[in-house]
C-alpha positions as a Markdown table, in Angstrom:
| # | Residue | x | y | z |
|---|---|---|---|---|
| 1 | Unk | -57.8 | 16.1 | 28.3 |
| 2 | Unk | -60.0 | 14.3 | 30.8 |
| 3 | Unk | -63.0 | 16.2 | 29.7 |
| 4 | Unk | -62.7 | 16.1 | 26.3 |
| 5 | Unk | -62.5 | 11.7 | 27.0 |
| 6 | Unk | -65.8 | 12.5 | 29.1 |
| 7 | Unk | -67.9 | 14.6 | 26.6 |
| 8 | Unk | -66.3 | 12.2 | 23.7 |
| 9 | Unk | -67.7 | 9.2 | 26.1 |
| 10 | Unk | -71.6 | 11.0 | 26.9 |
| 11 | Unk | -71.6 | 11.4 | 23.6 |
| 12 | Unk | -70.9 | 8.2 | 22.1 |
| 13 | Unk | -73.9 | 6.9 | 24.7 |
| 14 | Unk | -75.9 | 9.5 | 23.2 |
| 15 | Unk | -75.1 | 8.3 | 19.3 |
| 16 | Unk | -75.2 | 4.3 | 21.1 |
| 17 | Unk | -79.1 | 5.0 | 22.2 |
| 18 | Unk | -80.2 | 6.4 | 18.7 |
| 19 | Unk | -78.2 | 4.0 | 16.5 |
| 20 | Unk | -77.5 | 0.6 | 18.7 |
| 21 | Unk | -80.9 | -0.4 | 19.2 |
| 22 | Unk | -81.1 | -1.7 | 15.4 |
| 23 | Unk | -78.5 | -3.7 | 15.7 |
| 24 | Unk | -80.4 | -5.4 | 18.6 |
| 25 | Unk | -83.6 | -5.6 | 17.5 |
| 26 | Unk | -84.8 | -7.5 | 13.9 |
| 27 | Unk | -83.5 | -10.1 | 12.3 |
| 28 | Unk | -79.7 | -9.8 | 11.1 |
| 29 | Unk | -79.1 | -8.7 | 7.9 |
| 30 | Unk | -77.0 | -10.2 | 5.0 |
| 31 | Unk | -74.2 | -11.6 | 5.5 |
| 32 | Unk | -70.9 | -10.3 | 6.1 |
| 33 | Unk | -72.9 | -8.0 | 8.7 |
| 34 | Unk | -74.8 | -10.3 | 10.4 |
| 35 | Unk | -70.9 | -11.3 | 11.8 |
| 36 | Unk | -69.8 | -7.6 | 11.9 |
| 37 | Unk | -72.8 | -7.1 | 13.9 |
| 38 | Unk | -72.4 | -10.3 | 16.3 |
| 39 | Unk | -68.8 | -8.7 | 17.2 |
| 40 | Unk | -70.1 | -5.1 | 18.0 |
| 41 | Unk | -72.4 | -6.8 | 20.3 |
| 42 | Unk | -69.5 | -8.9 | 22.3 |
| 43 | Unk | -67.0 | -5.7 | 21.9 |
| 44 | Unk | -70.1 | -3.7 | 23.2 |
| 45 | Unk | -70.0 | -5.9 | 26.5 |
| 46 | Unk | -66.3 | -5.9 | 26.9 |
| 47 | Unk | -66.3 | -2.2 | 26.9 |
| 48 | Unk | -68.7 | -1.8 | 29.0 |
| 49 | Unk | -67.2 | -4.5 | 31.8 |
| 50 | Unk | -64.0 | -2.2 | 30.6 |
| 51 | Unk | -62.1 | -5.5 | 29.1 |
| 52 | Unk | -60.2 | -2.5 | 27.1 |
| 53 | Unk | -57.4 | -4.8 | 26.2 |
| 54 | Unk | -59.9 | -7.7 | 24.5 |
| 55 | Unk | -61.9 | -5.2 | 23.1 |
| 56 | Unk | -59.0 | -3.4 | 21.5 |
| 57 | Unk | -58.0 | -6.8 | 20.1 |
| 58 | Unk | -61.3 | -7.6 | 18.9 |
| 59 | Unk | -61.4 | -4.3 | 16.7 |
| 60 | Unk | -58.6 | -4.7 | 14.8 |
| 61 | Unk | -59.9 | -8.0 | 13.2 |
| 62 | Unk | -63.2 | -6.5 | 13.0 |
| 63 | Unk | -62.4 | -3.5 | 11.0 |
| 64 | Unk | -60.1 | -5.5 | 9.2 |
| 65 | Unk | -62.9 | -7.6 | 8.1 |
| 66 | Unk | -65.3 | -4.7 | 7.6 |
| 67 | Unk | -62.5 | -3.2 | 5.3 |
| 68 | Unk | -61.9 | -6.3 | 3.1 |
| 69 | Unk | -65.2 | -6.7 | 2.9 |
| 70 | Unk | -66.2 | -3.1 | 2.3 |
| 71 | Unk | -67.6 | -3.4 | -1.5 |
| 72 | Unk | -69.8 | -6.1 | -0.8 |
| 73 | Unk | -71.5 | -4.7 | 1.6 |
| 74 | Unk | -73.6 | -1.1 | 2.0 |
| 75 | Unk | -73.0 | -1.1 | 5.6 |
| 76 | Unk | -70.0 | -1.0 | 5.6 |
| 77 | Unk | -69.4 | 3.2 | 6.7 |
| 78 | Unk | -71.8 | 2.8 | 9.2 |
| 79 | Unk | -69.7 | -0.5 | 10.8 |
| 80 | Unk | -66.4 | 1.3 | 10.7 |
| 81 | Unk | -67.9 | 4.4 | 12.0 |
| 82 | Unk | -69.5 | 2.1 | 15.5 |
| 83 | Unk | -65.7 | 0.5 | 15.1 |
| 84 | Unk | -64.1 | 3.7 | 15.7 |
| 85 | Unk | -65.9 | 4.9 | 18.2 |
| 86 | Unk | -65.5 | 1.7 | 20.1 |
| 87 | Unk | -61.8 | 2.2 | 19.6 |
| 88 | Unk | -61.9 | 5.6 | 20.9 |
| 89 | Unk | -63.7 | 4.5 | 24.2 |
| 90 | Unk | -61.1 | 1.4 | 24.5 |
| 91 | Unk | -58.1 | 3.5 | 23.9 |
| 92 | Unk | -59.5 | 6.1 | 26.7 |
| 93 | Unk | -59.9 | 3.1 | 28.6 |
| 94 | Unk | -56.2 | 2.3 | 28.3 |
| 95 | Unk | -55.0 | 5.9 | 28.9 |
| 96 | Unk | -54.3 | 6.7 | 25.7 |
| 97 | Unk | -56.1 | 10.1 | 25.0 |
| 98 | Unk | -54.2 | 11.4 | 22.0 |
| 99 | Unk | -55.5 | 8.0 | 19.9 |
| 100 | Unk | -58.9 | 7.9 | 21.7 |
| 101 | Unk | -59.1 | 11.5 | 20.2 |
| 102 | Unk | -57.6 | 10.2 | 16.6 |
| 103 | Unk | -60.6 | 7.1 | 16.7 |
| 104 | Unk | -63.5 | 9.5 | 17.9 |
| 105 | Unk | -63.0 | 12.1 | 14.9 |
| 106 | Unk | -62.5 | 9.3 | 13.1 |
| 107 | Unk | -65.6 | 7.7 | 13.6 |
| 108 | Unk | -67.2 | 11.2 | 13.6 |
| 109 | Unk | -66.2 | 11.5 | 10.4 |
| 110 | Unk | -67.4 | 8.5 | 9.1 |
Protein backbone atom coordinates (compact mmCIF):
# COMPACT_ATOMS: atom_id res chain seq x y z
CA UNK A 1 0.00 0.00 0.00
CA UNK A 2 3.04 2.23 0.63
CA UNK A 3 3.12 3.26 -2.96
CA UNK A 4 -0.15 3.83 -3.60
CA UNK A 5 0.16 6.56 -0.10
CA UNK A 6 3.25 7.87 -2.22
CA UNK A 7 1.72 8.43 -5.72
CA UNK A 8 -1.69 9.57 -3.77
CA UNK A 9 0.87 12.12 -1.85
CA UNK A 10 3.05 13.40 -5.34
CA UNK A 11 -0.03 13.81 -6.59
CA UNK A 12 -1.86 15.88 -4.22
CA UNK A 13 1.48 18.30 -4.43
CA UNK A 14 0.88 18.24 -7.99
CA UNK A 15 -3.11 19.28 -7.68
CA UNK A 16 -1.56 21.73 -4.31
CA UNK A 17 0.79 23.72 -7.06
CA UNK A 18 -2.05 24.27 -9.73
CA UNK A 19 -4.90 24.99 -7.29
CA UNK A 20 -3.29 26.30 -3.77
CA UNK A 21 -1.73 29.31 -5.09
CA UNK A 22 -5.28 31.13 -5.33
CA UNK A 23 -5.99 30.63 -2.11
CA UNK A 24 -2.74 32.52 -1.30
CA UNK A 25 -2.81 35.08 -3.48
CA UNK A 26 -5.89 38.00 -3.78
CA UNK A 27 -7.95 39.20 -1.49
CA UNK A 28 -10.33 36.57 0.38
CA UNK A 29 -13.43 36.07 -0.96
CA UNK A 30 -17.04 36.25 0.66
CA UNK A 31 -17.52 35.13 3.58
CA UNK A 32 -17.97 31.77 4.86
CA UNK A 33 -14.79 31.14 2.63
CA UNK A 34 -12.66 33.57 3.59
CA UNK A 35 -12.75 31.34 7.11
CA UNK A 36 -12.73 27.96 5.17
CA UNK A 37 -9.84 29.30 3.48
CA UNK A 38 -7.91 30.68 6.70
CA UNK A 39 -8.22 26.96 8.07
CA UNK A 40 -6.83 25.21 4.86
CA UNK A 41 -4.00 27.49 5.22
CA UNK A 42 -3.22 26.51 9.13
CA UNK A 43 -4.21 22.69 8.31
CA UNK A 44 -1.81 23.18 5.21
CA UNK A 45 1.14 24.00 7.78
CA UNK A 46 0.23 21.29 10.25
CA UNK A 47 0.53 18.78 7.59
CA UNK A 48 3.31 19.71 6.33
CA UNK A 49 5.22 19.97 9.93
CA UNK A 50 3.19 16.40 10.05
CA UNK A 51 0.95 17.62 13.15
CA UNK A 52 -1.40 14.70 11.68
CA UNK A 53 -3.36 14.52 14.88
CA UNK A 54 -4.23 18.57 14.91
CA UNK A 55 -4.77 18.53 11.43
CA UNK A 56 -7.07 15.63 11.56
CA UNK A 57 -9.03 17.48 14.30
CA UNK A 58 -9.05 20.64 12.44
CA UNK A 59 -10.90 18.89 9.40
CA UNK A 60 -13.64 17.64 10.94
CA UNK A 61 -14.88 21.06 12.09
CA UNK A 62 -13.90 22.42 8.86
CA UNK A 63 -15.85 20.25 6.65
CA UNK A 64 -18.43 20.36 9.08
CA UNK A 65 -18.67 23.95 8.54
CA UNK A 66 -18.19 23.74 4.81
CA UNK A 67 -21.17 21.16 4.81
CA UNK A 68 -23.64 23.41 6.81
CA UNK A 69 -22.70 26.02 4.98
CA UNK A 70 -22.75 24.31 1.59
CA UNK A 71 -25.89 26.35 -0.10
CA UNK A 72 -24.65 29.61 0.62
CA UNK A 73 -21.70 29.34 -0.77
CA UNK A 74 -20.36 28.24 -4.64
CA UNK A 75 -17.25 27.08 -3.32
CA UNK A 76 -18.20 24.83 -1.43
CA UNK A 77 -17.15 21.39 -3.84
CA UNK A 78 -14.07 22.80 -4.34
CA UNK A 79 -13.38 23.28 -0.21
CA UNK A 80 -14.53 19.76 0.55
CA UNK A 81 -12.64 18.40 -2.30
CA UNK A 82 -8.91 20.42 -0.71
CA UNK A 83 -10.62 18.96 2.78
CA UNK A 84 -10.42 15.42 1.62
CA UNK A 85 -7.44 15.38 0.26
CA UNK A 86 -5.96 16.95 3.36
CA UNK A 87 -7.68 14.09 5.24
CA UNK A 88 -6.20 11.65 3.03
CA UNK A 89 -2.51 12.86 3.64
CA UNK A 90 -3.30 13.14 7.53
CA UNK A 91 -4.76 9.77 7.78
CA UNK A 92 -1.53 8.38 5.77
CA UNK A 93 0.24 10.27 8.23
CA UNK A 94 -1.26 8.31 11.02
CA UNK A 95 -0.99 4.91 9.41
CA UNK A 96 -4.12 4.48 8.35
CA UNK A 97 -3.99 3.58 4.56
CA UNK A 98 -7.36 2.01 3.95
CA UNK A 99 -9.11 5.67 5.08
CA UNK A 100 -6.27 7.71 3.53
CA UNK A 101 -7.37 5.71 0.35
CA UNK A 102 -11.35 6.32 1.24
CA UNK A 103 -10.48 10.51 1.58
CA UNK A 104 -8.21 10.61 -1.58
CA UNK A 105 -11.06 9.12 -3.94
CA UNK A 106 -13.10 11.09 -2.12
CA UNK A 107 -11.62 14.24 -2.78
CA UNK A 108 -10.90 13.00 -6.35
CA UNK A 109 -14.29 12.71 -6.79
CA UNK A 110 -15.25 15.85 -5.69
Amino acid sequence: MAPKIYSMATTFLLLRVVALPALAGGPFPPFPENRWLADLREIDQKLRTQQWEAAESQLLRVSDRIVEQADVSPRATYSLAVTSAFRAIAEAGLGREEEASWHWDMALNL
